[in-house]
C-alpha positions as CSV (number, residue, x, y, z in Angstrom):
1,X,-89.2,12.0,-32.1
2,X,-92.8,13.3,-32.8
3,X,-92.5,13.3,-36.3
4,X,-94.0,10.3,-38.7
5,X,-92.6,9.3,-42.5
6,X,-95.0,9.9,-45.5
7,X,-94.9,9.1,-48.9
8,X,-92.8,11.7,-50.7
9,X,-93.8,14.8,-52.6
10,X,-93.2,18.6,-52.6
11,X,-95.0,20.5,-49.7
12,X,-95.4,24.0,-50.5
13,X,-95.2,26.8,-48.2
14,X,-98.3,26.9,-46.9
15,X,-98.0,23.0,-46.2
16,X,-95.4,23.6,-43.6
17,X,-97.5,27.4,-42.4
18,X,-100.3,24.9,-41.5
19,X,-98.7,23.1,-39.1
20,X,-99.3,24.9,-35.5
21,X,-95.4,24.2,-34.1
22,X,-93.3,24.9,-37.8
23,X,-95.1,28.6,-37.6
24,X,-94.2,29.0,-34.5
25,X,-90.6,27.6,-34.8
26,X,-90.5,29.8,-37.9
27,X,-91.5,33.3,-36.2
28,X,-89.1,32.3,-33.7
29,X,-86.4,32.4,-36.1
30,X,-87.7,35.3,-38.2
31,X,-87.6,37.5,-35.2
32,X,-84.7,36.7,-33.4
33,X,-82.9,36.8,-36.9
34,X,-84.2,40.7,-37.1
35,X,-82.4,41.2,-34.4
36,X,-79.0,39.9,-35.5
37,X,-79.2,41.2,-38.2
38,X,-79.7,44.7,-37.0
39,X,-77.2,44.2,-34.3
40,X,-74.7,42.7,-36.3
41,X,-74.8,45.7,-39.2
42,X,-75.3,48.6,-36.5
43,X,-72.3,47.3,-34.4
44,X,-70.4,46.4,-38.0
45,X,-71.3,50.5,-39.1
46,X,-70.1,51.6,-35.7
47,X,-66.6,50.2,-36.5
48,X,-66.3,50.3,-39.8
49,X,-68.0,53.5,-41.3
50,X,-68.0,55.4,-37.9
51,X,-66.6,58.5,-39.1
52,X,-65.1,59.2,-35.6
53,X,-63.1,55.5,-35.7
54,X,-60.5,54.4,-38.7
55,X,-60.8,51.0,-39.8
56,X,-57.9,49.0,-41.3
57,X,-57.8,45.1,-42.2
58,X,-56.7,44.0,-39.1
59,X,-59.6,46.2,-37.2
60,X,-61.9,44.4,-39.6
61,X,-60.7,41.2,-38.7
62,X,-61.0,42.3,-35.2
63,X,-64.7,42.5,-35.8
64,X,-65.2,39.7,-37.4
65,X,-63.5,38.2,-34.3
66,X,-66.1,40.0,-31.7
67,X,-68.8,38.7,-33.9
68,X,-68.0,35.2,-34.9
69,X,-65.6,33.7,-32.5
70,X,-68.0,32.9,-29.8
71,X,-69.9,30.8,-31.6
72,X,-67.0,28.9,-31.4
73,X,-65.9,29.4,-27.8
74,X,-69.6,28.1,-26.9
75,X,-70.7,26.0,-29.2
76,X,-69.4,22.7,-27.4
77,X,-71.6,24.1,-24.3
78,X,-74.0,24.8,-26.3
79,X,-74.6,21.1,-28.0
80,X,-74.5,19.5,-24.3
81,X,-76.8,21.7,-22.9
82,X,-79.2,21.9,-25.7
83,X,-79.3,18.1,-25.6
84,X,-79.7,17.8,-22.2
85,X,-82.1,20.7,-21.6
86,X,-85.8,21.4,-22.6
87,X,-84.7,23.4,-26.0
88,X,-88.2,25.4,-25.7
89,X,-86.6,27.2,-22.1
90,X,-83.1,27.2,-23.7
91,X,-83.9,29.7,-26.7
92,X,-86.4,31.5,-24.8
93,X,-83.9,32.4,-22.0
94,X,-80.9,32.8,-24.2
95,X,-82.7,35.6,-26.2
96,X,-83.6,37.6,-22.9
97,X,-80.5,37.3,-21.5
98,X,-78.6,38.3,-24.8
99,X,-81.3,41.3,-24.9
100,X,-80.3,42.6,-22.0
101,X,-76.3,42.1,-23.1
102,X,-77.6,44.2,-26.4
103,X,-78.1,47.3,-24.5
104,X,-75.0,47.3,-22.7
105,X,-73.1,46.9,-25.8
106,X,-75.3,49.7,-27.1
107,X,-74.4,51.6,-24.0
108,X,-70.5,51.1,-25.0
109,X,-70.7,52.0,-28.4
110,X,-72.7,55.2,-27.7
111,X,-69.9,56.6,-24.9
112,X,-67.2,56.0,-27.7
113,X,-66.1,53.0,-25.9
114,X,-63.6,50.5,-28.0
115,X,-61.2,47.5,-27.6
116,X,-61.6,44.7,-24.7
117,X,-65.1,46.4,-22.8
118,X,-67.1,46.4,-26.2
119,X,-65.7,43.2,-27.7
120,X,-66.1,41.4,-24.3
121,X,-70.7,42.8,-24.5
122,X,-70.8,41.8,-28.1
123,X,-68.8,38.7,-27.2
124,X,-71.5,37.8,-25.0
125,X,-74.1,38.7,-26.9
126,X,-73.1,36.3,-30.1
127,X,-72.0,33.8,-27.9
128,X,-75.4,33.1,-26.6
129,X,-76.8,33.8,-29.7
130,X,-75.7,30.0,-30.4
131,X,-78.0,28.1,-27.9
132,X,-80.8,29.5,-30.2
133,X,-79.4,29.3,-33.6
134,X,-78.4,25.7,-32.5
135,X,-81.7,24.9,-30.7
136,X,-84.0,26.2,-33.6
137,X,-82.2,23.9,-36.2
138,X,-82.2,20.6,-33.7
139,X,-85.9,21.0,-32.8
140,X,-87.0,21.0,-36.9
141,X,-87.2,17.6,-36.8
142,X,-89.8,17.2,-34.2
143,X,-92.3,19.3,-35.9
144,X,-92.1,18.1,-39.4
145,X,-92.3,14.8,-41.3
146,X,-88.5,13.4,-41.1
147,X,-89.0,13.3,-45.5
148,X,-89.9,16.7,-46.0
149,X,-86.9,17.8,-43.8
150,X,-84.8,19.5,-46.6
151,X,-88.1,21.4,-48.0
152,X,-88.6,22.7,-44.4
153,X,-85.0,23.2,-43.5
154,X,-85.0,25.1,-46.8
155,X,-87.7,27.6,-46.0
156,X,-87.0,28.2,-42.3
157,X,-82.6,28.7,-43.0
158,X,-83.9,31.2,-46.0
159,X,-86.7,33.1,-44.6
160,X,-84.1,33.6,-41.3
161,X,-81.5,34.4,-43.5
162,X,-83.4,37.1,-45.3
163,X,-85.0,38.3,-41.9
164,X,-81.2,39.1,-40.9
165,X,-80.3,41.2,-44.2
166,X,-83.7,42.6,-43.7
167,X,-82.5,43.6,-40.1
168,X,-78.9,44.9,-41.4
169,X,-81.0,46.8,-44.3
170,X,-82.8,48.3,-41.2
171,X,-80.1,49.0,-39.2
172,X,-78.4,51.4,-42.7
173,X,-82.1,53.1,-42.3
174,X,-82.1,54.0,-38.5
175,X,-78.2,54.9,-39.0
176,X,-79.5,57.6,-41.5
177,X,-82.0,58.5,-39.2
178,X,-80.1,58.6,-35.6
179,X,-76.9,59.2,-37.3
180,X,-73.4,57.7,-38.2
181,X,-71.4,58.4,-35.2
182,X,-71.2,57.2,-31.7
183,X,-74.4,58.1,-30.6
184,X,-76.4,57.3,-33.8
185,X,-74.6,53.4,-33.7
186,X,-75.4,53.3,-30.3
187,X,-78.9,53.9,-30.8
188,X,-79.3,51.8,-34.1
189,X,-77.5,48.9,-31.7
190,X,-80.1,49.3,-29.3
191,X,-83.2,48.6,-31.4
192,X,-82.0,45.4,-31.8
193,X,-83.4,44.1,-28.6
194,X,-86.9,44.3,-29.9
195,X,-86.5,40.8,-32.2
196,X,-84.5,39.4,-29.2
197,X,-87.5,39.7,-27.2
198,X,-90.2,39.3,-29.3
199,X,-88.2,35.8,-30.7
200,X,-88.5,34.8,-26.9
201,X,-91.7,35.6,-26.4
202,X,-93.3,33.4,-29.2
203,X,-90.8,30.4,-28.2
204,X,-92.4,30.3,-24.9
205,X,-96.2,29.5,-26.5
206,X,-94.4,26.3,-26.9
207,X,-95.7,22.9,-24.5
208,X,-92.4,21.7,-22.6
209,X,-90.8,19.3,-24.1
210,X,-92.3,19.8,-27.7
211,X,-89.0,20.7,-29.2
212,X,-87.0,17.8,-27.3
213,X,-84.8,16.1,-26.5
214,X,-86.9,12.9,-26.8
215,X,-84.3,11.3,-24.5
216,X,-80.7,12.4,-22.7
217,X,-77.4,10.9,-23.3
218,X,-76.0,12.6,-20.7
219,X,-74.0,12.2,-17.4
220,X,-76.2,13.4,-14.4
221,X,-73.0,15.8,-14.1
222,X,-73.5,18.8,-15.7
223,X,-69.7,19.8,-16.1
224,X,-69.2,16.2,-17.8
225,X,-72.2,17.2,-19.8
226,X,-70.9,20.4,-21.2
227,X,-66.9,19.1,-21.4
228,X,-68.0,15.7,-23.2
229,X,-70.2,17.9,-25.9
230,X,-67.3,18.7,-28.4
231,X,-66.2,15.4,-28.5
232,X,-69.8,13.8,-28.9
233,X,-70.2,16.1,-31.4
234,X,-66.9,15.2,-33.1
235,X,-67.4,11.3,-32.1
236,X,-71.2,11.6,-34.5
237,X,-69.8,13.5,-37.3
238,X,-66.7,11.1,-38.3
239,X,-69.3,8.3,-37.9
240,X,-71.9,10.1,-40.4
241,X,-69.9,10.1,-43.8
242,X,-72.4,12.3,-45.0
243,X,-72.5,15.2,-42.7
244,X,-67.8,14.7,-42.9
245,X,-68.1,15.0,-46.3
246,X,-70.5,18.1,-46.8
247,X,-68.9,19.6,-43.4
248,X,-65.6,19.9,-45.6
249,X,-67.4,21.3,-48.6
250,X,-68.7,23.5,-46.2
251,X,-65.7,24.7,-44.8
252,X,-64.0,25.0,-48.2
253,X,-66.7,27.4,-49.3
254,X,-66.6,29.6,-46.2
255,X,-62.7,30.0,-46.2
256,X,-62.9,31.5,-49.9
257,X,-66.5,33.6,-48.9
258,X,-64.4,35.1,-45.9
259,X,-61.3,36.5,-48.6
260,X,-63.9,37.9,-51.4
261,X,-65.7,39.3,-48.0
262,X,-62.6,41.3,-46.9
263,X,-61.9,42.3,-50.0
264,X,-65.4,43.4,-51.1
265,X,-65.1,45.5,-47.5
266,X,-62.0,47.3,-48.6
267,X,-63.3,48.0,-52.0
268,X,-66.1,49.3,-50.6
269,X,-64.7,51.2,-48.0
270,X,-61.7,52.8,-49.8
271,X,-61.6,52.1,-53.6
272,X,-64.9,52.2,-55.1
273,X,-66.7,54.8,-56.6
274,X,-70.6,55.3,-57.2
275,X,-72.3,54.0,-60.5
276,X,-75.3,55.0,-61.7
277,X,-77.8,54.2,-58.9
278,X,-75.2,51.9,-57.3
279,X,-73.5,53.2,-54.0
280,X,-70.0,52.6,-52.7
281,X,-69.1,52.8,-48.9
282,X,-71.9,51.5,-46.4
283,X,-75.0,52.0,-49.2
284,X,-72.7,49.6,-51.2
285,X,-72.6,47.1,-48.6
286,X,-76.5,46.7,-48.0
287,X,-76.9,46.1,-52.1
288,X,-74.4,43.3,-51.2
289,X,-76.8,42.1,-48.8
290,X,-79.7,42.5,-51.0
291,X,-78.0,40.9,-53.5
292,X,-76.9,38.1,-50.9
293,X,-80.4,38.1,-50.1
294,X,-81.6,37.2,-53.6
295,X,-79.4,34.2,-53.7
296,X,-80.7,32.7,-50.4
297,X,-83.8,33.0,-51.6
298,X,-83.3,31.6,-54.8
299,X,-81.2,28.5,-52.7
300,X,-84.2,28.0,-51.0
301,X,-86.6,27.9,-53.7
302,X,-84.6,25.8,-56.2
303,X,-82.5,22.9,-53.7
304,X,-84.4,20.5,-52.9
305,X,-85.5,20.4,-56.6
306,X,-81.9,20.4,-57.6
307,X,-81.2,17.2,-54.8
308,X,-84.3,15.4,-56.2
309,X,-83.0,15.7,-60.2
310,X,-79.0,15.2,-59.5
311,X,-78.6,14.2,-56.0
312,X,-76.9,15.8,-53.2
313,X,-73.2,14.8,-53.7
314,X,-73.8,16.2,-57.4
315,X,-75.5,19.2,-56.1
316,X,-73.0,20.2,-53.7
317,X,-70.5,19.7,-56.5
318,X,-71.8,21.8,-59.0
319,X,-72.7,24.3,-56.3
320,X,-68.7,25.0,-55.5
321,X,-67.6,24.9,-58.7
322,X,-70.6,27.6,-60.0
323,X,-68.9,29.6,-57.1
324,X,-65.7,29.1,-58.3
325,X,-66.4,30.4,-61.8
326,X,-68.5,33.4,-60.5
327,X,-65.4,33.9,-58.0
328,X,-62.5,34.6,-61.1
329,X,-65.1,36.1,-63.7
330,X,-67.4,38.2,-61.8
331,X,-64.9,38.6,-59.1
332,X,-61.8,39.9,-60.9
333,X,-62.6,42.9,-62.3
334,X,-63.4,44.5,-59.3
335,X,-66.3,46.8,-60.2
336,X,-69.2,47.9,-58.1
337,X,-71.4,45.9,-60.3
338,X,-69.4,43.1,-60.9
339,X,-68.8,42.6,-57.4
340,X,-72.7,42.9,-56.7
341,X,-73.2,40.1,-58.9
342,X,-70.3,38.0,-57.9
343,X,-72.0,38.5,-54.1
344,X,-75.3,36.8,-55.7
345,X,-74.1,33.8,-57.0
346,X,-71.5,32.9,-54.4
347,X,-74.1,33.5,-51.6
348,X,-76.6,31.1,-54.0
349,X,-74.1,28.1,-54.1
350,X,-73.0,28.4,-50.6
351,X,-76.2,28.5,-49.5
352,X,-77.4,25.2,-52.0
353,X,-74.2,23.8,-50.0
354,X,-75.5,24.9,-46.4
355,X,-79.0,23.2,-46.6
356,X,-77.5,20.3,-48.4
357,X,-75.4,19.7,-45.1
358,X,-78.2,21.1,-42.6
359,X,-80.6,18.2,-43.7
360,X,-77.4,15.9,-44.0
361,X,-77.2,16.1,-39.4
362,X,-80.7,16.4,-38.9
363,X,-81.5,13.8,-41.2
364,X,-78.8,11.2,-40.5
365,X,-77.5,12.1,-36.9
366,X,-79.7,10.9,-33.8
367,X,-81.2,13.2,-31.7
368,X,-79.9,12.1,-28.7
369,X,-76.4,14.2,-30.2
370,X,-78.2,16.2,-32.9
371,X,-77.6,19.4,-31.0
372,X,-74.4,18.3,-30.4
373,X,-73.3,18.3,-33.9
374,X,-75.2,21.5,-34.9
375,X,-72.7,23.0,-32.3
376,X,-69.2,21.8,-33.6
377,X,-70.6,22.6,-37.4
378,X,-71.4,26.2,-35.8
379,X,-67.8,26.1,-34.0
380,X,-66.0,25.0,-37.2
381,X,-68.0,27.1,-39.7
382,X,-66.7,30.0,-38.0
383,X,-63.2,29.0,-37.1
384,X,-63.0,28.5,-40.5
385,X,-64.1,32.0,-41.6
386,X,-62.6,34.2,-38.6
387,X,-58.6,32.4,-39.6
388,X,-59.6,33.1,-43.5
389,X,-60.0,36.6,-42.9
390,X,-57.5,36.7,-40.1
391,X,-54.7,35.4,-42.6
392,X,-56.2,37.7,-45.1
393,X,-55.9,41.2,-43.4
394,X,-52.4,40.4,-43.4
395,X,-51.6,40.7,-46.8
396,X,-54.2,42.7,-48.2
397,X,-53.8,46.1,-49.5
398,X,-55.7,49.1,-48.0
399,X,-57.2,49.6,-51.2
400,X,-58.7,46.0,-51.6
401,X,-57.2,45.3,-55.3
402,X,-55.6,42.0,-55.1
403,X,-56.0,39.7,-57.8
404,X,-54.3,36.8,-56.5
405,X,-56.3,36.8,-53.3
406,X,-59.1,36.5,-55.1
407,X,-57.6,33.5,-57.2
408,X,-56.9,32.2,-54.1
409,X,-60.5,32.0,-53.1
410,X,-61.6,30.2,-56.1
411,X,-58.8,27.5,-55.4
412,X,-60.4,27.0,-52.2
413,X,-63.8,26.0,-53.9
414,X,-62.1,23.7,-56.2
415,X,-60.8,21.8,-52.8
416,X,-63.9,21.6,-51.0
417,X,-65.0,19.8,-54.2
418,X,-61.9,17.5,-54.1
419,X,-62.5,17.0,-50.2
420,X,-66.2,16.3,-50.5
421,X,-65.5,13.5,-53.4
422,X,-62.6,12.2,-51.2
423,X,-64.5,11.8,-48.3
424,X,-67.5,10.1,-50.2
425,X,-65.3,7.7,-50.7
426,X,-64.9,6.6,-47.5
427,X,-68.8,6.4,-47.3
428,X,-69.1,4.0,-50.2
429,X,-66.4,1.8,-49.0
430,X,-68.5,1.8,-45.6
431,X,-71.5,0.5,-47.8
432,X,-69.7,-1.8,-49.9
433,X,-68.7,-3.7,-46.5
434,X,-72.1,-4.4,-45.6
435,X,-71.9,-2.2,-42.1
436,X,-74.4,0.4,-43.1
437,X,-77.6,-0.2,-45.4
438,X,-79.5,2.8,-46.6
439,X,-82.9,3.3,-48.0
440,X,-83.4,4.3,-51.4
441,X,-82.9,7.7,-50.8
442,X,-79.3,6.7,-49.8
443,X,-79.7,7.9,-45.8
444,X,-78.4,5.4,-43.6
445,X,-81.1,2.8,-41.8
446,X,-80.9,1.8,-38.5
């Protein structure tokens, strides 16, 4: 690894901009970001709120299907290869060839195209999408000093995150512009490969080699490579008690996010009315994102101060059970404003809960598997989210009003907490043992 230890203290922003290889890292993510973000919404708006297409539950969860399912049908080839491969050629050829994958799905959505040859180009597309998501977060730690990880995990994951709803935001604008049916989604879909490129474009001002993998722990085949990368990946993560334990906070958190999501999607779509300034329908969903938005940016500003004052497993904690609260009181009376609020605090803790676990594998798992792991965490994450809302649009109303779903959500918080503190468990008895020391930071040595 090409990163050295330092004596610990808050870098600012401008700490981590100095550094040549972070900026660089970080435009990298900040464009190619922009560009999921704008696919995603334009491809989500062609579905959804195409007036010349009718959306019900199960077509939503059909979506959400097309869009997040390939991360987990690649991510084990993604882990092998990105640990096997320089990760500088990786993301720079994945985000060509998924720009060129962009325009053909445009090309679908624009003819009126629907079912298996539009799902199958946007399968692609978000499929590949994984071997630079996955890449950008295994190469952090070889361009920043291993203490100051969570700091510049934090302000790469928010600044990307707010780049995508930035890019969805953009994609409502062009829609107004080019227009809401076939043609206009098409259109909006299309702009999206000018982040793709651009993202690959300042990844390949990298040197070779600068992003690692320091060395390969890898079978000179390349189909053992890619078959043995889900269970590497597995093997690392039950022997990291850290990243097991956040992993099913994790989980927890996304399974209730992917109900309130649905139903905040219904709401939108079919029950809600205007307030004030505040829209309903598609304008209602980008003040969700703003309002997402805000919280990522707040997680980013305020977690690694949390984790230094109360510690990660107390962080994480408080994290799911703030969601859990925000989920029955803001969430419950189902009101454009309540709901807007409810979407800025659950987005906040699972967030505080995301970079809490991000830091967890690239602080605690080798390098030699790192991508590894980053790919079965992608794989699970959204497994996780695309059964949630899977189970979800069967039982549902049209109309979105369901109380109990949404009680049902907040009882998956509280689990994650009991899972996370369950799990600990096992890492303390590890300790207790004597077969793993940590330093005072409590991160494993050797």
């Amino acid at each position: 690894m090409t990163t050295v230890a330092v004596e610990k203290h808050h870098w600012g922003s401008r700490r981590f901009l100095g550094i040549p290889e972070y900026r660089r890292l970080l435009a990298t993510r900040l464009a190619s970001q922009w560009g999921d973000g704008l696919f995603q919404a334009g491809l989500a708006g062609a579905v959804l709120f195409n007036p010349e297409r009718q959306a019900d539950p199960l077509a939503i969860a059909a979506g959400f299907a097309v869009l997040l399912l390939p991360y987990s049908l690649v991510g084990p080839f993604t882990g092998a290869l990105l640990d096997r491969w320089d990760r500088k050629k990786v993301i720079v050829v994945a985000n060509v060839a998924r720009a060129t994958f962009v325009l053909l799905t445009a090309a679908a959505v624009g003819s009126g195209l629907s079912g298996l040859p539009l799902y199958v180009s946007a399968l692609i597309v978000m499929g590949i999408g994984r071997f630079v998501g996955s890449g950008l977060s295994a190469s952090l730690p070889h361009v920043v000093p291993e203490n100051h990880l969570v700091e510049a995990n934090a302000l790469a994951t928010t600044a990307g995150a707010i780049m995508a709803v930035v890019g969805a935001a953009c994609a409502i604008g062009f829609r107004t512009i080019l227009g809401a049916g076939d043609g206009g989604s098409g259109w909006t879909t299309s702009i999206a490969v000018v982040g793709l490129l651009l993202g690959a474009f300042i990844a390949s001002r990298f040197r070779a080699g600068v992003l690692g993998p320091d060395e390969v722990d890898e079978p000179h085949n390349a189909f053992k490579a890619v078959a043995r990368g889900l269970l590497d990946g597995g093997k690392a993560t039950l022997h990291t008690p850290s990243v097991t334990a956040g992993l099913a906070a994790l989980l927890a958190h996304r399974a209730g996010f992917a109900i309130s999501l649905m139903i905040t999607l219904l709401l939108m779509r079919y029950s809600l009315e205007d307030v004030g300034i505040l829209k309903a329908g598609i304008g209602g969903l980008g003040e969700v994102a703003v309002a997402g938005g805000a919280g990522i940016l707040l997680a980013g500003v305020l977690t690694d101060r949390i984790v230094d004052r109360f510690g990660t497993s107390r962080t994480i904690c408080g994290a799911l059970i703030l969601t859990a609260v925000a989920q029955v009181g803001l969430g419950l009376p189902m009101t454009l404003p309540t709901i807007l609020m409810a979407g800025f605090v659950v987005i906040f803790a699972g967030q505080v809960v995301k970079l809490c676990v991000d830091t967890a594998v690239q602080h605690d798992v080798g390098d030699e598997v790192r991508g590894r792991v980053f790919a079965l965490y992608d794989t699970l994450f959204n497994v996780t989210q695309v059964t949630a809302v899977t189970i979800t649009a069967t039982v549902v109303p049209l109309h979105g009003r369901s109380p109990g779903l949404i009680i049902t959500a907040a009882v998956l918080y509280l689990i994650g907490v009991g899972a996370y503190l369950l799990l600990l468990a096992r890492k303390r008895q590890v300790q207790h043992s004597g077969l793993v020391r940590e330093d005072d930071s409590g991160h494993p040595i050797g």
